[in-house]
KOLTIVO-242950 format. One line per field, with one value per residue (C-alpha): residue number from 1; residue in three letters; chain; y negated, x negated, z negated. Coordinates in pm, whole numbers, plus 50000, padded with zeros to 5 digits. Each point is the difference from the previous one (the first is absolute). Layout:
% KOLTIVO-242950
num <- [NUM/...]
residuo <- [ALA/...]
cadena <- [A/...]
v <- [Y/...]
u <- [X/...]
w <- [Z/...]
//
This chain:
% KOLTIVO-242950
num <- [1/2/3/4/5/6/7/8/9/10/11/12/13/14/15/16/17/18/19/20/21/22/23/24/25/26/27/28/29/30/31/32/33/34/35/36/37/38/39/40/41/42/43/44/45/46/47/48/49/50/51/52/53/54/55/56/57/58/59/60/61/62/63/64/65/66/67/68/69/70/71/72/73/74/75/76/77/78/79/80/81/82/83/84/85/86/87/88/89/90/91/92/93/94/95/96/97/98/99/100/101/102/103/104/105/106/107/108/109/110/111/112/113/114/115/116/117/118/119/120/121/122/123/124/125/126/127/128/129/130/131/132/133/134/135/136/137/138/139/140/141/142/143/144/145/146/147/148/149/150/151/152/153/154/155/156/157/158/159/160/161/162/163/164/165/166/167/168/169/170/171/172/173/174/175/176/177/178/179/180/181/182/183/184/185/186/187/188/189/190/191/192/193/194/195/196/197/198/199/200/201/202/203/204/205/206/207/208/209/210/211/212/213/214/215/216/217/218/219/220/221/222/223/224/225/226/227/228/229/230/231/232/233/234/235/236/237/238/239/240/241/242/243/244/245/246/247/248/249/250/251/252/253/254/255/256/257/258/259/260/261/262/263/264/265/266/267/268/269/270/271/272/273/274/275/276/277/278/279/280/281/282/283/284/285/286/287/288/289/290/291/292/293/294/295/296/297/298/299/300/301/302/303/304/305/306/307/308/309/310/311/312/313/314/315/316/317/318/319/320/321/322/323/324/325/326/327/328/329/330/331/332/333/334/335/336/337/338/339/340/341/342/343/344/345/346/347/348/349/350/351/352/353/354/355/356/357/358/359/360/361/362/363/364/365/366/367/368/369/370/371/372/373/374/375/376/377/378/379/380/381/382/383/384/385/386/387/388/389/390/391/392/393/394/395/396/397/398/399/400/401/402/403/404/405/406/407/408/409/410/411/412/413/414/415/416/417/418/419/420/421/422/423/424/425/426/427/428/429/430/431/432/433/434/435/436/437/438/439/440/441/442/443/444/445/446/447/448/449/450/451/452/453/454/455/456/457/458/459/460/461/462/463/464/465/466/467/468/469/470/471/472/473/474/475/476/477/478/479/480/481/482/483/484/485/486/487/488]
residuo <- [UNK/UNK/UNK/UNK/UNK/UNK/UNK/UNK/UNK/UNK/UNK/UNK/UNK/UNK/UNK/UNK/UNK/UNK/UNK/UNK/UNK/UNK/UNK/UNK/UNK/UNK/UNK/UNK/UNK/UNK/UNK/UNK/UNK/UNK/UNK/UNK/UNK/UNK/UNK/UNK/UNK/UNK/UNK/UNK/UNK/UNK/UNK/UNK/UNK/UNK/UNK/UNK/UNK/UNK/UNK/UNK/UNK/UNK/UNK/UNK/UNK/UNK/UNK/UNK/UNK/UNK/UNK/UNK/UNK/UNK/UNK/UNK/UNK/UNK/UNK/UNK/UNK/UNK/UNK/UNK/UNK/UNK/UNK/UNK/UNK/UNK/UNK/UNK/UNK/UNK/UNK/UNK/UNK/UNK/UNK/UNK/UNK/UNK/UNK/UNK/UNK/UNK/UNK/UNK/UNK/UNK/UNK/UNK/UNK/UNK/UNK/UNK/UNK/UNK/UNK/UNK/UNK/UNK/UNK/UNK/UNK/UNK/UNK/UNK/UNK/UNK/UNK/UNK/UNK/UNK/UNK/UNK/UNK/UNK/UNK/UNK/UNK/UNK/UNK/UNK/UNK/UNK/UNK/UNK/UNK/UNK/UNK/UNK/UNK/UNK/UNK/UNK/UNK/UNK/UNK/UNK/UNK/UNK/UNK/UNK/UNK/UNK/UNK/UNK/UNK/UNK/UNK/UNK/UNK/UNK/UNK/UNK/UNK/UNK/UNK/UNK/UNK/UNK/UNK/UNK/UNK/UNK/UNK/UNK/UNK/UNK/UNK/UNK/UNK/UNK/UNK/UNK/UNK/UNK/UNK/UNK/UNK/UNK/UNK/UNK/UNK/UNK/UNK/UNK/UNK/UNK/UNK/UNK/UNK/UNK/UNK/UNK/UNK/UNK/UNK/UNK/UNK/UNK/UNK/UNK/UNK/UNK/UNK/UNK/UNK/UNK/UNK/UNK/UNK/UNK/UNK/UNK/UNK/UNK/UNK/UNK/UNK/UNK/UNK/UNK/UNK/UNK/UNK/UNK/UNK/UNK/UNK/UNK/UNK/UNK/UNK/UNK/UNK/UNK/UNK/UNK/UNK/UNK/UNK/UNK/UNK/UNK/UNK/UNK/UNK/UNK/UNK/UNK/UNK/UNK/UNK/UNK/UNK/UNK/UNK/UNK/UNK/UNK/UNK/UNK/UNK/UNK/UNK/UNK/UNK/UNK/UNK/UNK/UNK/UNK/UNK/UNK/UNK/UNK/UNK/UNK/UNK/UNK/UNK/UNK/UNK/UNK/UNK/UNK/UNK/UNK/UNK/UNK/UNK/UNK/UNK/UNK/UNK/UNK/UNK/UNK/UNK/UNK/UNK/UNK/UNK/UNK/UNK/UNK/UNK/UNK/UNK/UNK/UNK/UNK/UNK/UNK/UNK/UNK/UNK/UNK/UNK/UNK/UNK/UNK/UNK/UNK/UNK/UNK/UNK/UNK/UNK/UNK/UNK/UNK/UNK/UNK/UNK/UNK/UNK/UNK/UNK/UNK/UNK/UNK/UNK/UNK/UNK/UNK/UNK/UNK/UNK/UNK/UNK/UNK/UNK/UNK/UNK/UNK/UNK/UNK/UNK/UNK/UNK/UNK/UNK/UNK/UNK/UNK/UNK/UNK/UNK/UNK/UNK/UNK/UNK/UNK/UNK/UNK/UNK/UNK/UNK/UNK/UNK/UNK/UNK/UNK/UNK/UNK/UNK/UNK/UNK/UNK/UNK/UNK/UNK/UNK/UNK/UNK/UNK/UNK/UNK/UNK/UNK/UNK/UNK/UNK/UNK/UNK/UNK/UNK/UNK/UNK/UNK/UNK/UNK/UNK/UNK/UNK/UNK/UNK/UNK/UNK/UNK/UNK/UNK/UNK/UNK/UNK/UNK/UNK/UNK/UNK/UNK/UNK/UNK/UNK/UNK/UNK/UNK/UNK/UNK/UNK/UNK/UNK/UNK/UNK/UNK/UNK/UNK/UNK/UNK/UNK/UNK/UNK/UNK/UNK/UNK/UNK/UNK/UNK/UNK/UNK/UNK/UNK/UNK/UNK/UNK/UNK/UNK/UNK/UNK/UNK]
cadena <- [A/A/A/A/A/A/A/A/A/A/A/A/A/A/A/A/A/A/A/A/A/A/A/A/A/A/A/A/A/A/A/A/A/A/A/A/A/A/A/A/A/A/A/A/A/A/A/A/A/A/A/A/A/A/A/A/A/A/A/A/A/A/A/A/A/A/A/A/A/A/A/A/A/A/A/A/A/A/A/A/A/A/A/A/A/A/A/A/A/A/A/A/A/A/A/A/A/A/A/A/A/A/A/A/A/A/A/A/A/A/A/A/A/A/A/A/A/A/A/A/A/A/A/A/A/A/A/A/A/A/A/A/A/A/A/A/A/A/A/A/A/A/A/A/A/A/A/A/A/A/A/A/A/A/A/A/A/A/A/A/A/A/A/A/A/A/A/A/A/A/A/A/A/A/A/A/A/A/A/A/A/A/A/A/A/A/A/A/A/A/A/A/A/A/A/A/A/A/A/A/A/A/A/A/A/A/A/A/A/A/A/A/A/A/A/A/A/A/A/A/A/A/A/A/A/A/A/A/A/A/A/A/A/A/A/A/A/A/A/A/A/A/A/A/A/A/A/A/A/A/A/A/A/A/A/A/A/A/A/A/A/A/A/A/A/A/A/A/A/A/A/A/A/A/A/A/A/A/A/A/A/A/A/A/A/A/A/A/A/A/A/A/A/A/A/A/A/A/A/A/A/A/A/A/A/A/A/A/A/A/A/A/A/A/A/A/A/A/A/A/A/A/A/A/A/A/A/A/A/A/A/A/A/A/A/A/A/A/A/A/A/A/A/A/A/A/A/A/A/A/A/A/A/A/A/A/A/A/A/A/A/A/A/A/A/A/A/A/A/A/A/A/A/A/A/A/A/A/A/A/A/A/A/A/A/A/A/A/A/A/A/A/A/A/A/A/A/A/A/A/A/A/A/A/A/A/A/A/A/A/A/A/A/A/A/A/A/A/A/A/A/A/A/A/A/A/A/A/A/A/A/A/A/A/A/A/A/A/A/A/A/A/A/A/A/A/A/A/A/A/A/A/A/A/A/A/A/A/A/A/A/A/A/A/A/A/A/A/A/A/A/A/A/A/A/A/A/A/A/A/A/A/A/A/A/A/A/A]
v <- [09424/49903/49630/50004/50169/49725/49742/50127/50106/49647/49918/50346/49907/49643/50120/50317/49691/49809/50328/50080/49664/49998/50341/49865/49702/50163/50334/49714/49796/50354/50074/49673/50076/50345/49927/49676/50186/50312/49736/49926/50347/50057/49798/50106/50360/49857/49844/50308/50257/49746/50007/50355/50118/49760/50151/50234/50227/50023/49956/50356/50075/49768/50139/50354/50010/49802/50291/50277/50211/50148/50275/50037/50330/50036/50354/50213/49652/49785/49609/49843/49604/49776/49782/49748/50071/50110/49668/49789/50270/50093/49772/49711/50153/49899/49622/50038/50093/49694/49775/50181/49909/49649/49964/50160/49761/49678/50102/50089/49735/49782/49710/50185/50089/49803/49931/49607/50096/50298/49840/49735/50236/50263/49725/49920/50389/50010/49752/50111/50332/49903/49725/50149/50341/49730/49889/50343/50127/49662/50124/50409/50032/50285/50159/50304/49757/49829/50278/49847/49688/50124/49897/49670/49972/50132/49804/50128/49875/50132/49814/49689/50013/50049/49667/49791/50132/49867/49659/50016/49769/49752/50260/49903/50348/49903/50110/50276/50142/49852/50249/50293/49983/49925/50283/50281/49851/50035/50368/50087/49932/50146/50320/49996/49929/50313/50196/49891/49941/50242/50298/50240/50260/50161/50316/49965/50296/49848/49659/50146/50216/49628/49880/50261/49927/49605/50085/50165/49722/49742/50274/50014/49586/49966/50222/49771/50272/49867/50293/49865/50399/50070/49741/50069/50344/49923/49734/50268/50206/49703/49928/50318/49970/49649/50133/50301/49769/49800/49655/49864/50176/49680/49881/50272/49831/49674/50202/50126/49695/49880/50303/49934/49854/49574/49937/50078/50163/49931/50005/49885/50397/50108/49696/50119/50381/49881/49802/50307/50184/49731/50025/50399/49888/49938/49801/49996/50417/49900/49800/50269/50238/49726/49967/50367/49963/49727/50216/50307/49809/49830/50401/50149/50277/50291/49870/49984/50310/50122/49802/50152/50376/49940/49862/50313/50236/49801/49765/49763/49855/49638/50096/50191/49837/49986/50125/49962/49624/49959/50162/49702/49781/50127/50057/49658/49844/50218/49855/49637/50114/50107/49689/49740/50206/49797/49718/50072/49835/50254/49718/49792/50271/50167/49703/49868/50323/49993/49637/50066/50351/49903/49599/50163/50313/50132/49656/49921/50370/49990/49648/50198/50307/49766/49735/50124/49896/50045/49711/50063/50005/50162/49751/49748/49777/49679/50156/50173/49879/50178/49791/49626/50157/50128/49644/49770/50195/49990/49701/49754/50204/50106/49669/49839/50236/49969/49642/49948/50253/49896/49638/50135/50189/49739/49687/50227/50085/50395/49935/49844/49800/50133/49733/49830/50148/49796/50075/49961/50263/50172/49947/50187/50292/50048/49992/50238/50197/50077/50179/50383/50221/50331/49991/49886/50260/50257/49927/49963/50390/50072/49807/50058/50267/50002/49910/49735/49763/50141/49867/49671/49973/50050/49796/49696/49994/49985/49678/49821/50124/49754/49743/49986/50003/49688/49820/50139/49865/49644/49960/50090/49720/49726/50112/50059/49679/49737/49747/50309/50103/49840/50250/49828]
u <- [39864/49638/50120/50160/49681/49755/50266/49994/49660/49832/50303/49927/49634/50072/50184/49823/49690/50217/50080/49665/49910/50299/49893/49664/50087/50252/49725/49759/50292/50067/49656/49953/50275/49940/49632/50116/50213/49770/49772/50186/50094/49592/49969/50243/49843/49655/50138/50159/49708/49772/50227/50082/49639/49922/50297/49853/50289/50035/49628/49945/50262/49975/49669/50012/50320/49765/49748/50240/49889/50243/49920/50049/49940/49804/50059/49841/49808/50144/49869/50071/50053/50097/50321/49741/49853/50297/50128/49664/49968/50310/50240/49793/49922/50366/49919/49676/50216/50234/49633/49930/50347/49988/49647/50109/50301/49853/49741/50288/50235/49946/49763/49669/50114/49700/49678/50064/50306/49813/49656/50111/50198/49687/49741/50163/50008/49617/49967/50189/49835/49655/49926/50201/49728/49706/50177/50030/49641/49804/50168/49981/49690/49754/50249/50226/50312/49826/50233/50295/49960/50338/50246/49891/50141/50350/50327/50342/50232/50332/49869/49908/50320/50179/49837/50112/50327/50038/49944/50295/50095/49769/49706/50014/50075/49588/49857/50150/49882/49663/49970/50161/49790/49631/50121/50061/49593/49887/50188/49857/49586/50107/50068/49690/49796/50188/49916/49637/49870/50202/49968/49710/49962/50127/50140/49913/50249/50263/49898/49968/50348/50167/49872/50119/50372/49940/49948/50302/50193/49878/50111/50315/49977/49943/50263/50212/50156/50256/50074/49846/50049/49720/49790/50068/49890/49682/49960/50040/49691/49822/50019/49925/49690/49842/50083/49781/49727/49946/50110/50280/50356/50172/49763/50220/50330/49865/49834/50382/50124/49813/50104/50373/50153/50073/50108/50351/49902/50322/50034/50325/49992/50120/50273/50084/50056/50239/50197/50043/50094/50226/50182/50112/50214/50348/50062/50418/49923/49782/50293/50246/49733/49953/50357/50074/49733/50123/50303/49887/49808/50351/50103/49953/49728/50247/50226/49731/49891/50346/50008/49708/50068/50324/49884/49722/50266/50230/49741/50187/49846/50043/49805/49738/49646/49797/49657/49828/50109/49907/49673/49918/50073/49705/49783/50017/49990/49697/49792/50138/49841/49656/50023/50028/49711/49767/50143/49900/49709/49884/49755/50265/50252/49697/49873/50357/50064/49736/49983/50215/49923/49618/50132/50225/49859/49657/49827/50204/49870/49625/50006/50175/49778/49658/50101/49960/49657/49918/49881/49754/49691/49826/50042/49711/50146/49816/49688/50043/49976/50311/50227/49789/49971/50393/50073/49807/50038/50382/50086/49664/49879/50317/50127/49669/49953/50316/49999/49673/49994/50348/49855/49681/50187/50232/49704/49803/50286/50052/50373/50298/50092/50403/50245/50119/49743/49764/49680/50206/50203/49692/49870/50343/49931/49645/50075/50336/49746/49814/50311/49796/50205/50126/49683/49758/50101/49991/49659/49900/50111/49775/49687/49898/49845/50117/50356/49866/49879/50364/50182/49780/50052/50427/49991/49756/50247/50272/49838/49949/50264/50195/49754/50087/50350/49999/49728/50244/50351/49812/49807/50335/50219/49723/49971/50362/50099/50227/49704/49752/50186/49801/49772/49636]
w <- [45393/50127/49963/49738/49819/50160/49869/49644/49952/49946/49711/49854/49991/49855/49736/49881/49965/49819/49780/49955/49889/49759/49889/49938/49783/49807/49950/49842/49802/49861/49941/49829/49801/49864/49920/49815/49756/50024/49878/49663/49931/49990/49769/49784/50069/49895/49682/49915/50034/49791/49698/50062/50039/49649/49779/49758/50045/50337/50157/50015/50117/50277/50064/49970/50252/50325/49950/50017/50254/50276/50199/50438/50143/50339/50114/49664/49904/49764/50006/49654/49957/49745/49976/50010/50335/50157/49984/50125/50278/50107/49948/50045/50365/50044/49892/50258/50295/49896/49996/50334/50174/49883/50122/50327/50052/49916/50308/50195/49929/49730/49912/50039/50371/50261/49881/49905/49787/49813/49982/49724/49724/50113/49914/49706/49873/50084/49771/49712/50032/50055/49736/49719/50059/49983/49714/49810/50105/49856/49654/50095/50260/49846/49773/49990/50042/50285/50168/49966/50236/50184/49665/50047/50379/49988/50019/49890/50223/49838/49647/50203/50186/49715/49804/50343/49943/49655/50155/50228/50312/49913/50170/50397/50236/50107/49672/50002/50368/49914/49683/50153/50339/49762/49763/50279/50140/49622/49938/50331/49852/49672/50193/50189/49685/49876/50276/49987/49689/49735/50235/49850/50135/50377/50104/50407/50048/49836/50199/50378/49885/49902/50331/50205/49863/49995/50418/49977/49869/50240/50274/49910/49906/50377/50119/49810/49752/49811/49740/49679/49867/50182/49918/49625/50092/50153/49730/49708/50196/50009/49640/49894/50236/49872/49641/50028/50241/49680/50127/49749/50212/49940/50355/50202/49905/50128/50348/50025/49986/50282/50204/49991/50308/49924/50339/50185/50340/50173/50354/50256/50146/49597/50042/50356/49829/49706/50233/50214/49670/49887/50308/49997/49662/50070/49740/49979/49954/49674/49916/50011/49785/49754/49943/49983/49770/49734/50008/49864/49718/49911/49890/49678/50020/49957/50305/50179/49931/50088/50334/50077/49907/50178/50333/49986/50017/50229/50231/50234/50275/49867/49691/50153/50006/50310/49858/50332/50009/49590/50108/50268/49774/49769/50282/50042/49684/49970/50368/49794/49708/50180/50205/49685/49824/50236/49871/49634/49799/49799/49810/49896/49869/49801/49853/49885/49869/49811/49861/49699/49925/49982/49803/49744/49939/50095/49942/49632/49936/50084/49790/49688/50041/50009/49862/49627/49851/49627/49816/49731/49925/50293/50212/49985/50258/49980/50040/50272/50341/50150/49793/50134/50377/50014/49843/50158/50303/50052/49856/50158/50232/50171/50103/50029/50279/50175/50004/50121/50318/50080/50037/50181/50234/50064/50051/50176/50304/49916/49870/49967/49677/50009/50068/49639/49805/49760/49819/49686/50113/50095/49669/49808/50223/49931/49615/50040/50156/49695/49907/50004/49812/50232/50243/49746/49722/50310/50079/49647/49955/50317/49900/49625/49875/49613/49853/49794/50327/50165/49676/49985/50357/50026/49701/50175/50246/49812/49829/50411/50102/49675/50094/50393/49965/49789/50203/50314/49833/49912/50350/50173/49849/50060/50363/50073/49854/50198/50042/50109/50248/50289/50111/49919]
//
């Protein structure tokens, strides 16, 4: 048995690689694919909510049903939230932990695994976050909206996605990585910006309480726990925890998502165990049960019943099951079971679990429930800076940036350039890029202090959000034409 184990081992280690790697590029085709169409279904949301939210007849309506409050009882205290909130706290913690597991994989696995590889998409993020904030503050700096530097930052990657999916085969797989891997590096500032600037006020009991449970989950991280019920457990507490700390929760989905195991801990000794498992079967027995077994489902249900009342009364030794041998059999299906949970990647499950519940539904609904802006008078939006910074911002700033640190970091020796990818292609990025929408109207609900500058704001980036896509869809046939192809 020893030999054959040593024999086998190196095959079963081969091929649970090649698995993993299969699993891997299948989890980002997937992820690619839900975020694309998730993509065009916000949209649609978006278009919906502005007509909705500027139809005479159904504007209240629309508004009066986001600021219904709902009501969740802690022991005798009862915590009341809007509609509104429940969705850009609670739910959107769900679309946080998918950020979180995507960040956590790419590190892992993906493109922005080794320094060289994740130095040029991170360069590129710096970019796109730090000149489109120069670019909002020259129009903002020493006013109340100077505030809102973080809507001018943010990517959507399901809207982008979803414009390079409307372009078809003609896009090169490259592109594609290249936007995923510099959107996870620009989600990952927009979160820290979140956590640091937008947080007001702190509740250092709430705080040491979150820590105490974020030790808790790297514990059982490092014991390599693969139960994700417990980690949704411990992530609940920690919610609750950041929420009442004052830091925006949404940070404790993405601190969760760090926590859960991305790495298969399998050793030969679990192999070795199954084998021995695998061995105690007698597998012509299992024939003879499964048999037995089609044959009773070939009977009506009231002659089996009868077959079975009859051979209670009247048990014959043929017919008589051997419970201690059926209980073996369980025993060791369960030690297989145990064994193979080592095996599991609790990262990977969550994360495509959660790509189309957070593509088709919890996204589409945070874009319908804020995506509704009134139109009128009140909004003076040409003289206000929000509207030139937001603009400017996304649509200049945004790929200005990227551009020019991915070239810096790239002359200068920090990264990699990746293989087949041009500056044109660069370029098509950067402006896709200015694509804000979901983490731009998020922020914008975190940093203004009125609902006119929120209004002027969702409705700014509306406007370069319009503006990017085009500049994206034009930029991206030039650069993924036949004769610019060759990568410059």
């Amino acid at each position: 048995m020893k030999d054959i184990i040593d024999i086998t081992l190196p095959d079963a280690k081969k091929q649970g690689s090649l698995y993993l790697k299969d699993r891997l590029q299948r989890g980002l085709y997937n992820f690619i694919g839900h975020e694309s169409f998730g993509g065009i279904l916000l949209f649609v949301c978006v278009v919906i909510a502005m007509i909705v939210a500027n139809t005479a007849s159904l504007s209240s309506h629309y508004f009066s049903f986001w600021n219904y409050e709902v009501g969740v009882m802690f022991n005798t205290h009862i915590k009341h939230m809007s509609i509104l909130h429940l969705i850009n706290d609670v739910l959107m913690s769900f679309f946080f932990l998918m950020v979180g597991l995507e960040m956590k994989r790419e590190v892992l696995y993906g493109d922005l695994a080794g320094f060289k590889k994740v130095s040029f998409s991170t360069f590129a993020a710096i970019g796109g976050i730090c000149v489109p904030i120069i670019v909002y503050l020259y129009f903002n700096y020493g006013t109340p909206s100077a505030n809102g530097f973080g809507v001018a930052m943010s990517t959507d990657t399901a809207f982008a996605l979803g414009v390079i999916l409307l372009m078809g085969k003609r896009i090169p797989p490259v592109i594609k990585i290249f936007l995923v891997t510099l959107a996870v590096a620009d989600d990952l500032g927009a979160v820290s910006v979140i956590a640091i600037f937008y947080t007001e006020h702190l509740d250092m009991n709430a705080l040491f309480c979150a820590f105490l449970i974020l030790m808790v989950l790297i514990y059982i991280n490092w014991r390599d726990t693969k139960h994700l019920s417990l980690y949704f457990i411990l992530g609940i507490l920690l919610w609750i925890a950041v929420y009442k700390s004052g830091i925006h929760p949404t940070i404790a989905a993405v601190i969760l998502a760090f926590c859960i195991p991305g790495k298969t801990k399998v050793s030969g000794k679990y192999f070795e165990k199954m084998i021995k498992e695998w061995d105690k079967i007698d597998f012509d027995e299992i024939e003879r049960i499964r048999n037995s077994a089609l044959k009773i489902e070939k009977k009506s249900f009231f002659k089996s019943l009868r077959d079975g009342i009859k051979n209670f009364i009247q048990p014959t030794e043929e017919k008589r099951i051997d419970m201690k041998r059926a209980s073996d059999y369980v025993h060791i299906l369960d030690n297989i079971s145990h064994y193979s949970l080592y095996a599991k990647n609790p990262l990977l499950s969550l994360e495509h679990a959660l790509q189309p519940i957070c593509a088709y539904f919890i996204v589409p609904l945070f874009a319908f429930a804020n995506g509704g802006v009134v139109i009128d008078g009140n909004l003076d939006l040409f003289n206000d800076g929000i509207l030139w910074g937001t603009v400017l911002g996304l649509v200049i700033g945004k790929p200005i940036g990227i551009v020019l640190f991915a070239w810096l970091s790239e002359k200068l020796n920090i990264s990699i350039r990746p293989k087949g990818l041009s500056y044109g292609h660069i370029l098509a990025v950067g402006f896709l890029a200015g694509i804000g929408f979901t983490m731009s109207m998020f922020v914008a609900g975190l940093a203004y202090e009125t609902q006119s500058m929120i209004d002027t704001s969702k409705l700014s980036v509306i406007v370069a959000s319009s503006i990017a896509v085009v500049f994206g869809i034009i930029s991206l046939f030039f650069s993924t034409s036949p004769r610019k192809q060759k990568v410059d």
